[in-house]
C-alpha positions as CSV (number, residue, x, y, z in Angstrom):
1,X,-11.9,-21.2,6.9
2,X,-14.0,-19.9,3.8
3,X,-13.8,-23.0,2.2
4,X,-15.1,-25.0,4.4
5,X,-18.0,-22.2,5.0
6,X,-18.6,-22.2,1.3
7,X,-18.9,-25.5,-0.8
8,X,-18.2,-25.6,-4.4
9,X,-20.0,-23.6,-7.3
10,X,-19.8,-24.5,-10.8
11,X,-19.4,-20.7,-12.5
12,X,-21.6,-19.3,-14.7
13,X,-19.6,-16.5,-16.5
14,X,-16.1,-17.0,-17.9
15,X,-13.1,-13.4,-17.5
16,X,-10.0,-13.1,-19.1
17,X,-8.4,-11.4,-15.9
18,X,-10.4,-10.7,-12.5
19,X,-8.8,-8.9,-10.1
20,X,-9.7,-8.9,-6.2
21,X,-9.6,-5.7,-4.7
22,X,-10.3,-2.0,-5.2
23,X,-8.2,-0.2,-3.4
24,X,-5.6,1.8,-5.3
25,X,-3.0,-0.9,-6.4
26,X,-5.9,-2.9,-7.2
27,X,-7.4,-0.2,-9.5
28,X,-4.1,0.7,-10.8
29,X,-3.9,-3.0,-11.4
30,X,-7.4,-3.4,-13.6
31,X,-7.1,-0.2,-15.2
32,X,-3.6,-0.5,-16.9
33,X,-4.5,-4.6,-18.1
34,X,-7.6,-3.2,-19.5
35,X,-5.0,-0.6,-21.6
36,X,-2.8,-3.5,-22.0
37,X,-4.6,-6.3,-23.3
38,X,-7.4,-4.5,-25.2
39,X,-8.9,-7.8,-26.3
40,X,-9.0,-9.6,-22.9
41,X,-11.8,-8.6,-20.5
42,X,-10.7,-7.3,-17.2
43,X,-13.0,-7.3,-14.5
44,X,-12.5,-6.3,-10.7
45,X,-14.5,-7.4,-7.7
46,X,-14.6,-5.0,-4.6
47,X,-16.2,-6.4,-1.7
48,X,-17.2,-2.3,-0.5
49,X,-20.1,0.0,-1.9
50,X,-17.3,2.1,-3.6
51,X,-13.6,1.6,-3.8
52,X,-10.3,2.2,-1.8
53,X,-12.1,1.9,1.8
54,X,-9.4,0.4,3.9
55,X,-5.4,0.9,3.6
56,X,-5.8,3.2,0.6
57,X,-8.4,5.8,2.3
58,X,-6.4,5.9,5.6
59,X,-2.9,7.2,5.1
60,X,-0.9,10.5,5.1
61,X,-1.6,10.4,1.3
62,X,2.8,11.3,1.3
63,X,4.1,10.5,-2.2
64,X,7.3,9.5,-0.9
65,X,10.6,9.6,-2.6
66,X,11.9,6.4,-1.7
67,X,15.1,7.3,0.7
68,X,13.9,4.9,3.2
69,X,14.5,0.9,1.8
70,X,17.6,-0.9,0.7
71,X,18.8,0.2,-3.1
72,X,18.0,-3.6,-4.2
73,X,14.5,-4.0,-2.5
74,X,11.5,-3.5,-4.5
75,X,10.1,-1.1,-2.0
76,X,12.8,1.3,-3.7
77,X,12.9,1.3,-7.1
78,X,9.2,0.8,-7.4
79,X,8.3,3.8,-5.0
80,X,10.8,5.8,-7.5
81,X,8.9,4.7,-10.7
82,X,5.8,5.0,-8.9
83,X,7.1,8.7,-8.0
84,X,7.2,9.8,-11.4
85,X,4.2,7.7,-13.0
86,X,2.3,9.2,-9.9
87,X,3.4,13.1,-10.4
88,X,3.0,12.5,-14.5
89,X,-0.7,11.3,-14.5
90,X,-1.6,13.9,-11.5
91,X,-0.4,16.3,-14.1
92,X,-2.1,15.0,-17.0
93,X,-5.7,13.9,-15.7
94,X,-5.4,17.0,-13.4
95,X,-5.3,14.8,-10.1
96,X,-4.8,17.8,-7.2
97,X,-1.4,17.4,-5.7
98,X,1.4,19.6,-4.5
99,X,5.3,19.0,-4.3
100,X,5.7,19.9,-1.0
101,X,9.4,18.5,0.1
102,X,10.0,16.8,2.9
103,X,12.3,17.6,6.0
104,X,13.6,14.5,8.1
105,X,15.1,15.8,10.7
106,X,17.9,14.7,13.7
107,X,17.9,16.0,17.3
108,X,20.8,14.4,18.3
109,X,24.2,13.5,17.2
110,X,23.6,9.9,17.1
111,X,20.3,10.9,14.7
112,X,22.7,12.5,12.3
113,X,24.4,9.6,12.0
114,X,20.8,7.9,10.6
115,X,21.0,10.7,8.5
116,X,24.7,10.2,7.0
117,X,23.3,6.6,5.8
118,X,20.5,8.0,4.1
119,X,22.5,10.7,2.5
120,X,25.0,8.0,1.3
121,X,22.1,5.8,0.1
122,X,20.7,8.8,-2.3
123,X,24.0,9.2,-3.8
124,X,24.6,5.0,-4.4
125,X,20.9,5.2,-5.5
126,X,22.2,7.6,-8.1
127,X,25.4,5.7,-9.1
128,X,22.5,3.3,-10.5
129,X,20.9,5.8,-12.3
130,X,17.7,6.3,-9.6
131,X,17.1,10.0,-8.6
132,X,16.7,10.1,-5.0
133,X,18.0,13.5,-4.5
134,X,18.9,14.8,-1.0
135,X,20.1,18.2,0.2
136,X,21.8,18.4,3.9
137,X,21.0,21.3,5.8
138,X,22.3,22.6,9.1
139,X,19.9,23.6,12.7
140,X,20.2,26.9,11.1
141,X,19.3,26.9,7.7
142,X,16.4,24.2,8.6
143,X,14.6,26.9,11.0
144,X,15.1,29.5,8.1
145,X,12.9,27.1,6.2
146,X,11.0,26.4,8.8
147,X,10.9,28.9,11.8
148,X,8.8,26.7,13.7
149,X,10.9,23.8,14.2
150,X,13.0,23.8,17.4
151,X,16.7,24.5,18.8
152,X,16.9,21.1,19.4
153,X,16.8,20.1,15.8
154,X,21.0,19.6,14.6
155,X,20.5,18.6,10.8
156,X,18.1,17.5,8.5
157,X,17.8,16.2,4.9
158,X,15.9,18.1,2.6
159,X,13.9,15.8,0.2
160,X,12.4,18.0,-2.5
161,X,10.7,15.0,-4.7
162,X,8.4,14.3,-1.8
163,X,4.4,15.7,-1.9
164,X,1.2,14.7,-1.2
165,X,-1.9,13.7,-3.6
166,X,-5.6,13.8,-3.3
167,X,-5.9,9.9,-2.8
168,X,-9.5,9.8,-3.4
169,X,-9.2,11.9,-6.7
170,X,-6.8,9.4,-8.0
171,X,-8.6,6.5,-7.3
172,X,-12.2,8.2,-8.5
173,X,-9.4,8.6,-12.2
174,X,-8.8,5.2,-12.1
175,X,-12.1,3.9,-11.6
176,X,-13.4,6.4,-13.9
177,X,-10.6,5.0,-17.0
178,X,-11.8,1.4,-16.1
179,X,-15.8,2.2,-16.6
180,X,-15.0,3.7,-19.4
181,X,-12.8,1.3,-21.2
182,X,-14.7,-1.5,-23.6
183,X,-13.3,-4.6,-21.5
184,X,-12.7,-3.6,-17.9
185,X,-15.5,-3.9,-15.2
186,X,-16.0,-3.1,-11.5
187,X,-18.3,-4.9,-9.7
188,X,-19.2,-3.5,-6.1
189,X,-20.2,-5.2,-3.1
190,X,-18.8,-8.7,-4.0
191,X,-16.5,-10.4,-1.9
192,X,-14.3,-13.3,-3.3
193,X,-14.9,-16.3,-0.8
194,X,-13.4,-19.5,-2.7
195,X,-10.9,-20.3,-5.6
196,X,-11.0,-23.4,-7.3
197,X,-8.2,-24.6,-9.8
198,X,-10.0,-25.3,-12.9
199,X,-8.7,-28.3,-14.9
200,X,-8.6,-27.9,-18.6
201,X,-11.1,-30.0,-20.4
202,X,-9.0,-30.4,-23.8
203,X,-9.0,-27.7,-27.0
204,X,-7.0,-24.6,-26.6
205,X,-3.4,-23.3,-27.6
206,X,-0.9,-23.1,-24.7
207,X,-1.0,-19.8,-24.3
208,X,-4.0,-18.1,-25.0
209,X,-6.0,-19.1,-21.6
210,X,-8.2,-21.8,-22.2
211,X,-6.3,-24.7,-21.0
212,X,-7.0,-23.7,-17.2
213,X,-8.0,-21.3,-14.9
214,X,-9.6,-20.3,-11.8
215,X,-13.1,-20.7,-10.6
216,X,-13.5,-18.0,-8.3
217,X,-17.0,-18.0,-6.1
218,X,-18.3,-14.6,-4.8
219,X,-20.8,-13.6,-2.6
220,X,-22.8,-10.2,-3.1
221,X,-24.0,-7.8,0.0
222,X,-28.1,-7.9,-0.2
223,X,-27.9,-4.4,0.7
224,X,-28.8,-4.4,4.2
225,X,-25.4,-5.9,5.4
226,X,-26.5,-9.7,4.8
227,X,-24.8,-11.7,2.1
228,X,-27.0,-12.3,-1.2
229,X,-26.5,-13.9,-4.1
230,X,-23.6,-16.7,-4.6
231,X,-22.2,-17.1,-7.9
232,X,-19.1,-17.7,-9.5
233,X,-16.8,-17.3,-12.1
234,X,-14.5,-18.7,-14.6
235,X,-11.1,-16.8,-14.7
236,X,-8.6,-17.2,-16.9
237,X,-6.2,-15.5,-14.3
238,X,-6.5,-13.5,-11.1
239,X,-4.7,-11.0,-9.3
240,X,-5.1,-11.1,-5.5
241,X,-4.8,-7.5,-4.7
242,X,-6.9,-7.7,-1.4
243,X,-4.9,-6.0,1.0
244,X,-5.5,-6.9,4.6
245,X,-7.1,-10.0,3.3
246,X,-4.9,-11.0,0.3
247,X,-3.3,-14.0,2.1
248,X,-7.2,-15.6,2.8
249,X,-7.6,-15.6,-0.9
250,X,-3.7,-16.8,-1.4
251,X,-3.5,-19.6,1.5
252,X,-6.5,-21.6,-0.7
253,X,-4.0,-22.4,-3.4
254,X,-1.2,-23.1,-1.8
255,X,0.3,-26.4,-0.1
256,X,-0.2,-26.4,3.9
257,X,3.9,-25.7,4.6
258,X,3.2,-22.5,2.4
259,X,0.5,-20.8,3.8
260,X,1.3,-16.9,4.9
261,X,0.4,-15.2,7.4
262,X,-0.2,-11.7,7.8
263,X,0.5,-9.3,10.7
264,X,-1.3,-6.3,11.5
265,X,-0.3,-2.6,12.8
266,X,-2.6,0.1,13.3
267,X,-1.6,3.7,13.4
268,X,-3.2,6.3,14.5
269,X,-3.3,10.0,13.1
270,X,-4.2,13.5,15.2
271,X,-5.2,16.3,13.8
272,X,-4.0,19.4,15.1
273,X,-5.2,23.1,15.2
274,X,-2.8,25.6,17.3
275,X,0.2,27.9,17.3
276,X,3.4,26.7,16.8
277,X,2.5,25.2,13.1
278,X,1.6,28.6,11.2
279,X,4.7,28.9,8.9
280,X,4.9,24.5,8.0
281,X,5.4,24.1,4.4
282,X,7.0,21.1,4.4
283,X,6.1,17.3,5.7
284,X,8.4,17.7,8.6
285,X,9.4,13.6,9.9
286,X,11.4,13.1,13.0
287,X,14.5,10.5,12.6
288,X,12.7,7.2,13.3
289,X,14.2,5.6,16.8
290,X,14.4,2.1,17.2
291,X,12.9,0.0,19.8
292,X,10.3,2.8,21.1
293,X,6.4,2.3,20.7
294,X,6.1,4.9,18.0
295,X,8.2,3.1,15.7
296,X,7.8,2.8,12.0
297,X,9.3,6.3,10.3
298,X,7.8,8.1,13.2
299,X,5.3,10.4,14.5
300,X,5.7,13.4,11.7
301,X,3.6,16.3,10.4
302,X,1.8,15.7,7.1
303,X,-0.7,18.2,5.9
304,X,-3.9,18.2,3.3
305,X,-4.3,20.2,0.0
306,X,-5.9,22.5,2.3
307,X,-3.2,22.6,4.6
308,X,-5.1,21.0,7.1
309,X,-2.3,19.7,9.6
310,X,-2.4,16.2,11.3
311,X,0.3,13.9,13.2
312,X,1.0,10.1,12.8
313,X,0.9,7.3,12.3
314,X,2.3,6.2,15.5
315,X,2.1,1.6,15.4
316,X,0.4,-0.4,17.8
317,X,0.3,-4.1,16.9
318,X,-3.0,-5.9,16.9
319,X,-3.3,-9.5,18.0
320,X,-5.8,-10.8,16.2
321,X,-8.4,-13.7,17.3
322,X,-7.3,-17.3,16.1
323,X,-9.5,-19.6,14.2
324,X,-7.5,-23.2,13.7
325,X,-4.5,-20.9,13.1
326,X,-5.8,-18.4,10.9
327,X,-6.9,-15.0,11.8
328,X,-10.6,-14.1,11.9
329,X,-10.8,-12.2,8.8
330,X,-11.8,-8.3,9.2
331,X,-11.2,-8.8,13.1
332,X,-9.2,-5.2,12.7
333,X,-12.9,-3.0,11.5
334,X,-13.1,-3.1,15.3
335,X,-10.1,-1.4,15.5
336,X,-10.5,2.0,12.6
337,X,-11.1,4.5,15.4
338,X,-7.8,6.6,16.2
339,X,-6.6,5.8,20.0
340,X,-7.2,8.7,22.0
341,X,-5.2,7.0,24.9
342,X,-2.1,7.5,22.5
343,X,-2.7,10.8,21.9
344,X,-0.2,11.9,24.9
345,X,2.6,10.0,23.3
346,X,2.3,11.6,19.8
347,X,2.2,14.8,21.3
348,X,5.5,13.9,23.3
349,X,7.2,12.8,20.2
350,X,6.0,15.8,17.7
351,X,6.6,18.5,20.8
352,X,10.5,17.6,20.7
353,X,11.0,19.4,17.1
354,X,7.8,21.8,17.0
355,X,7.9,22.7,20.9
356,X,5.5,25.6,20.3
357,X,2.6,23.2,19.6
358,X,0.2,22.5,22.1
359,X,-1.4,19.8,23.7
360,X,-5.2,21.5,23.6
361,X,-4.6,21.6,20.0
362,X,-4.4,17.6,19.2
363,X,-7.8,15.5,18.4
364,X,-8.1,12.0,17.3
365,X,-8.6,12.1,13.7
366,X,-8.8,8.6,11.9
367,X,-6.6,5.1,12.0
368,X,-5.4,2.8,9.3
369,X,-4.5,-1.0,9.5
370,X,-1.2,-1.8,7.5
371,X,-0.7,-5.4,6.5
372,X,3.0,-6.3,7.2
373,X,4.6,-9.8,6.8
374,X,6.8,-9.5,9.2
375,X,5.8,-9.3,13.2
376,X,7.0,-6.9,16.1
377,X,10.8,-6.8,16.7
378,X,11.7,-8.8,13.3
379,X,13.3,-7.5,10.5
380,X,10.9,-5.7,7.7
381,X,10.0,-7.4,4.9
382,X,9.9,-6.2,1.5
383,X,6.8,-6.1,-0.9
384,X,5.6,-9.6,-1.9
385,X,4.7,-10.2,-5.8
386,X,4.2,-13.2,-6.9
387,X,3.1,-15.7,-9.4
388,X,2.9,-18.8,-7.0
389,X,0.9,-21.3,-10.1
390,X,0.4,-20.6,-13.7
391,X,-2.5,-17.7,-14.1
392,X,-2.5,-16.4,-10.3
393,X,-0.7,-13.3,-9.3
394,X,-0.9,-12.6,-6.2
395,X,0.5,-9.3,-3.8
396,X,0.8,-9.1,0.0
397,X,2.1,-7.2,2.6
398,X,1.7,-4.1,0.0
399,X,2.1,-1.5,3.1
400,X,3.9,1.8,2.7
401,X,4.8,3.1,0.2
402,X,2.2,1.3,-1.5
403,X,0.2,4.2,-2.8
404,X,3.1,6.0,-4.2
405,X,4.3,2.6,-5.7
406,X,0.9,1.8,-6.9
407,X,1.0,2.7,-10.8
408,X,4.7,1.1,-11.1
409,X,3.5,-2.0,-9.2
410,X,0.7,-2.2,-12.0
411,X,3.2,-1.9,-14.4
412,X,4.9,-4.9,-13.2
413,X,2.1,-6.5,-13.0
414,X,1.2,-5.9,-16.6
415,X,4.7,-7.7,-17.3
416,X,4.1,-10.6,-15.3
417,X,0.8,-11.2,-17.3
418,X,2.3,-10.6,-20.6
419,X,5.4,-12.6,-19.9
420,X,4.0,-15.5,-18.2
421,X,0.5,-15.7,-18.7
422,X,-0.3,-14.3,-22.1
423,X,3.0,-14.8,-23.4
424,X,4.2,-17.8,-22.4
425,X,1.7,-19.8,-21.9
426,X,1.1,-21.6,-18.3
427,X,4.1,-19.6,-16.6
428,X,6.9,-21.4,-14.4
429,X,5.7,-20.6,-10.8
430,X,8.3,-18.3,-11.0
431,X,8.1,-16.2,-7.3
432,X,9.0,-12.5,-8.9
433,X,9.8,-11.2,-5.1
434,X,10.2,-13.8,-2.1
435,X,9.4,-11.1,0.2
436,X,12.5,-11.4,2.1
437,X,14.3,-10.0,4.9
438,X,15.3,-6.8,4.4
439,X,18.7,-6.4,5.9
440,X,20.4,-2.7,6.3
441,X,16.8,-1.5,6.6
442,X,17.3,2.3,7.1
């Protein structure tokens, strides 16, 4: 679709590494390659007047502790390294944060055997030397943590490595470390609209870059909304860290039988202001329940550094408008604003452990659009990293727990490059992560 909308541009500027995409993985991305290759110029393209204004400005901003995904999957052991990169560089650069635990918590028998799962996961997760740790607690000594959960709660699992961080804070430190490196750039307003293959034209060691790369065409906002100025550039190698559009910039490069696509869940998050929530110090998550419509890892009680408190995400699949197969790209900005019709479910689900909240209390708050590879009623599907042609790196369907992941997924990043672009030369094709089924999903 942008291909045909855009011919060809010859480029006019010539990158070591551009990255597409500034939302936190993105910046994470840029800013530890401009640390890592401190002679190669790193420059990232964000198609927004400022950075992190989709997936990575509209979640419960949970560092999670990764109990939830299979001990193989990357979704676990990167949320763990992104865990503790995360809670080290909030304490050294002074990112605000707090360690708050988590409760997930079972109302029923059957529930407690979700729970028994999870509890024999931390303790395999250990075995492997990944610190997951999990403390079981009965009704009882749950509502002397938290008086204001109900009778009906049996069990829960206490998860002390779980917190929340000031998203925006780390992604203004990350931003801030690129600017102010001598090789990384961030260029605002610039949407990536076509990737060319660039054949090499002789001259160059295998290895260092020159024998090929990308020609990447961009198009800059004329700052009324219009698109401006078309111009492109010569990369050396690109990272497709664009989110809810990653797989428009992927599909260009690869063969018709391989092109992705992308489904789309919204969920929408309620704040609340009431009784029944005074004594919360914890991020309180019901037991998710299968085949209901708030599905995901349910409607549960996360709170701000203020200890503002709000409910959600509950998931409602989008279908998106169909253009010769594709999606319309950025159909879901009609969809940002939190449901008020779903407002009576959440309240439903979050009134069967805190029964003392009430209804007058809720109010839509915001909604966020998570890109997930697989559709409603399949199997999830694990992050997606991969290095599809020599010199392109691309990630999709980088959902939860992408923000807590975010600084470890850079970090894998950074060995991808070094291995198999700036190491070995033109790379194998090698995909890192087929983002597969994800069997024994918790």
């Amino acid at each position: 679709m942008l291909r045909r909308q855009y011919p060809y541009l010859a480029p006019s500027l010539t990158v070591d590494t551009l990255v597409i995409g500034g939302g936190v993985v993105g910046l994470a991305i840029a800013e530890r390659l401009t640390k890592a290759f401190v002679d190669k110029t790193t420059f990232l393209v964000e198609r927004h007047g400022q950075v992190g204004q989709e997936t990575s400005s509209r979640n419960s901003e949970v560092i999670h502790s990764g109990i939830y995904y299979p001990p193989n999957s990357l979704k676990t052991s990167l949320c763990i390294r992104g865990r503790d990169l995360l809670y080290s560089r909030c304490k050294e650069h002074g990112i605000p944060y707090r360690q708050t635990g988590k409760l997930v918590l079972a109302s029923s028998k059957d529930q407690e055997k979700y729970l028994e799962k999870l509890f024999a996961k931390s303790k395999e997760l250990k075995r492997n030397r990944l610190e997951v740790p999990l403390e079981w607690l009965s009704g009882d000594e749950v509502r002397e943590l938290e008086p204001d959960v109900g009778e009906r709660v049996v069990s829960a699992l206490r998860s002390p490595l779980t917190g929340i961080v000031d998203s925006h804070s780390l992604m203004e430190n990350l931003e801030k470390e690129i600017m102010d490196s001598e090789t990384g750039e961030l260029v605002y307003g610039t949407r990536a609209v076509r990737i060319d293959r660039h054949e090499p034209t002789g001259g160059g060691k295998r290895g260092d870059g020159t024998e090929s790369g990308w020609v990447v065409q961009t198009v800059t906002d004329d700052g009324s909304g219009g698109e401006g100025e078309r111009t492109a550039v010569l990369a050396k190698s690109v990272v497709n860290a664009a989110g809810l559009n990653a797989h428009h910039i992927l599909n260009q490069i690869l063969p018709d039988d391989k092109k992705l696509r992308l489904h789309f869940a919204k969920g929408s998050y309620f704040s609340y202001r009431g009784p029944g929530v005074s004594n919360v110090k914890h991020l309180l998550y019901p037991c998710p329940e299968e085949n209901v419509s708030l599905s995901g890892l349910g409607t549960h009680l996360t709170m701000s550094l203020d200890n503002e408190i709000r409910f959600g995400p509950d998931v409602q699949w989008l279908d998106p408008p169909l253009e010769n197969g594709e999606d319309v790209p950025d159909f879901w900005e009609q969809n940002l604003a939190a449901d008020e019709e779903r407002m009576s479910l959440a309240i439903e689900e979050v009134q069967k452990f805190l029964p003392q909240v009430k209804a007058e209390g809720f109010s839509p708050d915001y909604a966020g659009i998570r890109p997930k590879l697989s559709k409603k009623g399949e199997t999830a599907v694990d992050f997606s990293i991969t290095h599809p042609q020599p010199g392109f790196v691309s990630l999709t369907g980088i959902e939860s727990p992408g923000l807590t992941s975010s600084l470890a997924i850079a970090e894998m990043v950074e060995g991808i490059m070094r291995k198999e672009v700036w190491g070995l030369g033109k790379g194998t094709g090698k995909t890192v992560s087929e983002g597969g089924r994800l069997e024994g999903w918790a």
